[in-house]
C-alpha positions in Angstrom: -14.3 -10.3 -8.5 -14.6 -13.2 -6.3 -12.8 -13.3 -3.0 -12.0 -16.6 -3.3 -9.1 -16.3 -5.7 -6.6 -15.0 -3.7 -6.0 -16.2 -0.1 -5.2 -12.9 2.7 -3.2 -13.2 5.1 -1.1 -10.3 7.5 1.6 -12.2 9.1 5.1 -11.4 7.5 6.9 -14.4 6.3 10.7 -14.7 5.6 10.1 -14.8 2.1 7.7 -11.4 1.7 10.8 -9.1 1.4 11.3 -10.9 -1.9 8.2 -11.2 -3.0 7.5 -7.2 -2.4 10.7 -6.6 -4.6 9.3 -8.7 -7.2 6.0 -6.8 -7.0 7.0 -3.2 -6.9 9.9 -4.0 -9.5 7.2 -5.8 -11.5 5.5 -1.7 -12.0 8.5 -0.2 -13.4 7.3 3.4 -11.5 9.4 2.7 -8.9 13.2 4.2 -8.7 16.1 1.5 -7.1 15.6 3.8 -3.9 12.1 3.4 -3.4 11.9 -0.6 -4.3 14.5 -0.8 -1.1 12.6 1.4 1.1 9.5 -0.9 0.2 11.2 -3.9 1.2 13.2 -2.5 4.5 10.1 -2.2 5.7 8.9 -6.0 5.4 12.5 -6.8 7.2 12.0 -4.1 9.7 8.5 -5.7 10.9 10.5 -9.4 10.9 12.8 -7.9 13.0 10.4 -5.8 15.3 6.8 -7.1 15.3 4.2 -4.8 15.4 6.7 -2.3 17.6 8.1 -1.5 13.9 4.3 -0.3 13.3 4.3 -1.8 9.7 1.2 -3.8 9.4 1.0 -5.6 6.4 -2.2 -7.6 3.8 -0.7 -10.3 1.4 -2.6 -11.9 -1.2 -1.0 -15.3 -2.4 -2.2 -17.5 -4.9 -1.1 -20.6 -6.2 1.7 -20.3 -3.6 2.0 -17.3 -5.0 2.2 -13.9 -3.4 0.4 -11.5 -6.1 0.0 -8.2 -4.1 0.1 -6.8 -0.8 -0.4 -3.5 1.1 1.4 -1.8 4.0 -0.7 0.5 6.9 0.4 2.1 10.3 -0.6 4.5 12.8 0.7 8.0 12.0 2.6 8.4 15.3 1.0 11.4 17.5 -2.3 10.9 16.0 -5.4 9.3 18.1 -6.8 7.2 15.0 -4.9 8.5 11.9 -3.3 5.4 9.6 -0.9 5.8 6.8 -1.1 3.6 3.8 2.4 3.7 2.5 2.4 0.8 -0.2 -0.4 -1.3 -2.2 1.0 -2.9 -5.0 -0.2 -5.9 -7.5 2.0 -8.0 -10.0 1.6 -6.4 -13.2 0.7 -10.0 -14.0 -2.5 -10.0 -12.1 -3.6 -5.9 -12.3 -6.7 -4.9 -13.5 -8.7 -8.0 -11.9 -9.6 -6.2 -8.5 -7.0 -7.6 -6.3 -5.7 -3.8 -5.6 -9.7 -3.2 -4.3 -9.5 -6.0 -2.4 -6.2 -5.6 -0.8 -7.3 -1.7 0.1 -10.6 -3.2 1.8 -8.7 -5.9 4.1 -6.5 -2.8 4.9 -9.3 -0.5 5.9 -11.1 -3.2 7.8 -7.7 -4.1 9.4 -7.4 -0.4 10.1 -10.9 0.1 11.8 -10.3 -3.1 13.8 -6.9 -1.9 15.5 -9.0 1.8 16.4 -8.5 3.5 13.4 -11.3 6.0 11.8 -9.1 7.8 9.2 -6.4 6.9 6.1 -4.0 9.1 4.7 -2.1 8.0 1.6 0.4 9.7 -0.7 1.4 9.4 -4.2 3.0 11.6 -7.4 1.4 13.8 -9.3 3.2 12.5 -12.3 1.4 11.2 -15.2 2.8 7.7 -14.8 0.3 8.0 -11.7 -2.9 8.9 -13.2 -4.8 5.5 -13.2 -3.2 5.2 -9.0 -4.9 8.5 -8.6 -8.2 7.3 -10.4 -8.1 4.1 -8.4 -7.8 6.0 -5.2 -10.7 8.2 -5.8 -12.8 5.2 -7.2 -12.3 3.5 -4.2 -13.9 6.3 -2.1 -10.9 8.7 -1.1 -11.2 12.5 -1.2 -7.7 14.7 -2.9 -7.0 16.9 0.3 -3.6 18.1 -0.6 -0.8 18.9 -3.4 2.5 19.7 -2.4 3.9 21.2 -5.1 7.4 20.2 -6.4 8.3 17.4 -3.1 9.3 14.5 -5.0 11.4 16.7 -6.9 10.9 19.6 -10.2 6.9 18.7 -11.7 6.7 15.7 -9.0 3.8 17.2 -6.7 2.8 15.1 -3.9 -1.0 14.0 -3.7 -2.3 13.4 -0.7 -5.6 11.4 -0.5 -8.1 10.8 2.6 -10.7 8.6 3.9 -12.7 8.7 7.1 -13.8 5.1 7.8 
């Protein structure tokens, strides 16, 4: 996968909360809830800056934005980071851009201080190849939280020291 085919960039433009909607809609795993909570917090950092603590990789393409990922510090943590969205186009998945979107984020991450990255997701079969990709991509199951999303929707929660 070359680099080269998608441009990065971190700063949040007007336009992103659209183009995140489009992108998570785009997966059909994501409830009417969750595609809102995705996109609140693109406005939220437009509206804040970095004091939202929503930090933010896009990867456009042919004026195109094809997949992006949100990070922050885990308030009362030294170096702790949640990764609470990476999403691709279901266009453009299965041609690395998630890897390379998860990369910038960590390097991002180590960059602003920190050393470890904490991401959650379902346990729901829908979520299988999300919790292959996470563990292909060197993170470590440290937790299942049985029943939080709601009846057979376990949370999985997946680390990484960097």
């Amino acid at each position: 996968m070359e680099k080269s085919r998608w441009s990065l960039r971190t700063e949040v433009r007007q336009t992103d909360p659209f183009a995140i909607r489009a992108i998570v809609e785009s997966s059909g795993f994501f409830r009417d809830d969750e595609v809102e909570v995705a996109v609140s917090l693109a406005e939220e950092h437009l509206e804040k800056g970095d004091a939202s603590g929503y930090f933010f990789v896009f990867a456009d393409r042919n004026d195109r934005t094809e997949g992006y990922a949100c990070f922050g510090p885990i308030p009362c943590t030294q170096s702790s980071y949640d990764l609470y969205w990476i999403a691709v186009d279901e266009t453009t998945r299965g041609g690395g851009l998630g890897r390379l979107l998860l990369e910038e984020s960590e390097r991002t991450i180590r960059q602003m201080g920190g050393t470890r990255v904490y991401i959650e997701t379902s346990s729901k079969p829908l979520y299988e190849p999300t919790r292959q990709f996470y563990l292909r991509c060197g993170y470590s199951q440290v937790a299942l939280l049985d029943d939080f999303y709601g009846p057979a929707d376990s949370k999985v929660i997946y680390a990484k020291t960097l």
